[in-house]
N, C-alpha and C positions, 0 to 999 in steps of 0.2 A: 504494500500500500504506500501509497506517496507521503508526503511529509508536507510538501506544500499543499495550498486551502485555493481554490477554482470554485470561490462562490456564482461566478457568470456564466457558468454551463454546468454549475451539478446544483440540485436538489440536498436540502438538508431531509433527512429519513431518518423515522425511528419506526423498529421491528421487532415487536414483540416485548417493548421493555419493562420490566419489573422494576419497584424500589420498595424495602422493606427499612422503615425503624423498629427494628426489635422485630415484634410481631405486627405490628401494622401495618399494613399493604400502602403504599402511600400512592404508587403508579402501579396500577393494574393491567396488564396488557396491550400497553400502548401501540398504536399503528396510524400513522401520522406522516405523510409529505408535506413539503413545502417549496415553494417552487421558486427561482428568480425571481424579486421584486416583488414579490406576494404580501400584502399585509394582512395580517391574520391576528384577531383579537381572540383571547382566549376568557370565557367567564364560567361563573360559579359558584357554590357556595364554599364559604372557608372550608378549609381542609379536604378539598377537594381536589387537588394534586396542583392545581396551578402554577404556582410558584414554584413547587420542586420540580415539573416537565420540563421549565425555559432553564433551571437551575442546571439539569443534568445536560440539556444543550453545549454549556460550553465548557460540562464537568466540576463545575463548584460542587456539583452533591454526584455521587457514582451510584450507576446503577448495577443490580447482580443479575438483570437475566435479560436478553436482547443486547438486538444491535443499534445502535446512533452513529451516522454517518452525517458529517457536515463538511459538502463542499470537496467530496472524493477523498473526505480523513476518517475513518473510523475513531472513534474517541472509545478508549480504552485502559489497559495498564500503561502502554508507550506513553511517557511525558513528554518526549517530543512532538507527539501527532498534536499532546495535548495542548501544548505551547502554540503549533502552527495553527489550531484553531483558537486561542484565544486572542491571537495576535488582529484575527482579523473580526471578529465576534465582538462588539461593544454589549454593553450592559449597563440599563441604569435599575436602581433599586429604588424602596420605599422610603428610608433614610438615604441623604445625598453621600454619605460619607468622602465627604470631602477632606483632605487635611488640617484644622485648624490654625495649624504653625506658618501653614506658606499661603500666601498671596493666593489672588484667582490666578493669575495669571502662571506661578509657581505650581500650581496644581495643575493647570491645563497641559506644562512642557514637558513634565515629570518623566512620564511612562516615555514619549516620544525620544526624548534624550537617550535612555537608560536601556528601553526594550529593543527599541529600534535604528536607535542611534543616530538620530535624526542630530543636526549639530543646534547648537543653541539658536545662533538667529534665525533659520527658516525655522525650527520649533516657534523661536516666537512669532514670527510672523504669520503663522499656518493659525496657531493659536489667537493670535486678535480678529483673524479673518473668519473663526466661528466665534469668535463673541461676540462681535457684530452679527453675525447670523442670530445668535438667540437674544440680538437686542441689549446687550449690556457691554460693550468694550470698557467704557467710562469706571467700569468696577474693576478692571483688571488690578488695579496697584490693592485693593483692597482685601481682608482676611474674612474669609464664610462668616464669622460670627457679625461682624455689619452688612451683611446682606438677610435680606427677606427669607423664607424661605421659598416662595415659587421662584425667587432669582438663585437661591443655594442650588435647586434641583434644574435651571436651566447651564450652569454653571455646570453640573456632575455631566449633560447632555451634550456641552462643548466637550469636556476633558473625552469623554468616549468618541465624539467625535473626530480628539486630536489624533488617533491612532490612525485613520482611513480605515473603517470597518468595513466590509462589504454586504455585518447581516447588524442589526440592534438589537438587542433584546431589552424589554420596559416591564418590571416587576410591579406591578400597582405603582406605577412612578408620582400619582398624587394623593394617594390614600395618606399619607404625613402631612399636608399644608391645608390651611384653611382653607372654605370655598371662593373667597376671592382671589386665590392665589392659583385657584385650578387653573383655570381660563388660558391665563398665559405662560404657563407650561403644554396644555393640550395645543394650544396655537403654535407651539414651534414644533412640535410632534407631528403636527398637520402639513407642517411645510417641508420638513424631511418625508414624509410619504409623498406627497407631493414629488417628489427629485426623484421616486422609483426606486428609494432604499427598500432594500427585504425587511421586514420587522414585524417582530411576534412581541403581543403587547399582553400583559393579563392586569384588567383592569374593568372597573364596574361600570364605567366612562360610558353607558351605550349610546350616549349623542356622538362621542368621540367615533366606536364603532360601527355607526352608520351612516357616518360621514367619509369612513378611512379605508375601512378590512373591506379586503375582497371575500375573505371568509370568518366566520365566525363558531368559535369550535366550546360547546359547553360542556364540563367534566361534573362529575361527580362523584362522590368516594373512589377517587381514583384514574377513575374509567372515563374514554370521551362516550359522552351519553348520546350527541348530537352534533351535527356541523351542517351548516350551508351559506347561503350567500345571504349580507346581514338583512333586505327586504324581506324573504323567504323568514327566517329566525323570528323576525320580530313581528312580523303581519300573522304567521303560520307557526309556530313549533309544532314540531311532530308527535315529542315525546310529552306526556304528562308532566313530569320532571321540569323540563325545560318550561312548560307553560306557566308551573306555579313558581318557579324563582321567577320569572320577568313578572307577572301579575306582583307579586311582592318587591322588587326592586322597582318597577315604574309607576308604582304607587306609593 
């Protein structure tokens, strides 16, 4: 298997995947494509596998039974395969965790410097040119703790962006910030789909995901319960399941 990642002509695949804490099945059976440029929102109720499917994505959490391929790398024991796909795999989470100690702009160079060896002035330069993208350059000299926090978590969406990822992944990226802070976070989410980045989002956000995903894929203890295209989902659910979590989320 290759070592380098060809997110523009392979599919990310998962087949058959299992994850177990302890005794509890947390990914049951998983069987899931995703294709080029695909955005695909993933919902659900807690503890429904969500977080941990995009997790074992680019190997934060391991899985014991199946296969996960992303981008013609199998992700496995080899920590090389697993480096070449983190290298191009961004991720933002719930919390920004951002550095504290360094600057926006020392946060956004960090990785580029270090993982990829980018040299310091085009790091920075690369770096003020998405922080203008998410609207904030003017914050660069400043430290996460005076920034908002929908700017903290636009701030975590540049740094992943300073890598050149070729897929995103978004862990409930606004479940931490108050509702006036959603807004414009989901706005710059909007404009990266927009550009035809691939990105899998799990998030309650269904204005977000009927605005965004070409698919919408609902889990439940575990298992995808349901998936289709988000008109279909949301006019139609098929399954039971799926009808009374949106009756209770868009109510």
């Amino acid at each position: 298997m290759p070592t380098s990642i060809d997110i523009a002509t392979s599919e990310i695949a998962l087949c058959g995947v299992h994850k177990w804490y302890g005794r509890y099945h947390a990914l049951d059976d998983i069987n899931l494509s995703i294709a080029p440029r695909e955005k695909v929102v993933i919902c659900g109720p807690s503890g429904s596998g969500k977080s941990t499917l995009i997790r074992c994505i680019n190997r934060l959490e391991a899985h014991e039974q199946g296969d996960i391929t992303v981008g013609g790398v199998e992700l496995g024991q080899d920590e090389r395969k697993v480096d070449a796909v983190r290298r191009e795999v961004g991720m933002v989470f719930q919390q920004f965790n951002l550095f504290p100690h360094l600057t926006i702009l020392e946060n956004c160079i960090l990785a580029p410097m270090w993982v990829k060896k980018i040299p310091r002035k085009p790091a920075i330069e690369a770096a003020m040119h998405l922080l203008g993208r998410v609207r904030i350059p003017e914050q660069a000299n400043k430290y996460p703790g005076q920034l908002s926090g929908g700017q903290q978590q636009r701030v975590a969406i540049a740094r992943a962006l300073c890598m050149n990822p070729k897929v995103m992944l978004f862990d409930e990226p606004t479940s931490a910030l108050d509702p006036e802070m959603v807004k414009e976070v989901l706005d710059t989410m909007v404009a990266l789909a927009n550009d035809g980045m691939t990105m899998i989002c799990v998030t309650h956000e269904m204005g977000f995901a009927r605005q965004v995903a070409d698919r919408v894929i609902f889990m439940d203890r575990g298992r995808i319960v349901e998936e289709g295209e988000p008109e279909e989902f949301f006019a139609r659910p098929k399954t039971e399941r799926a009808s009374l979590f949106l009756s209770q989320l868009l109510h």
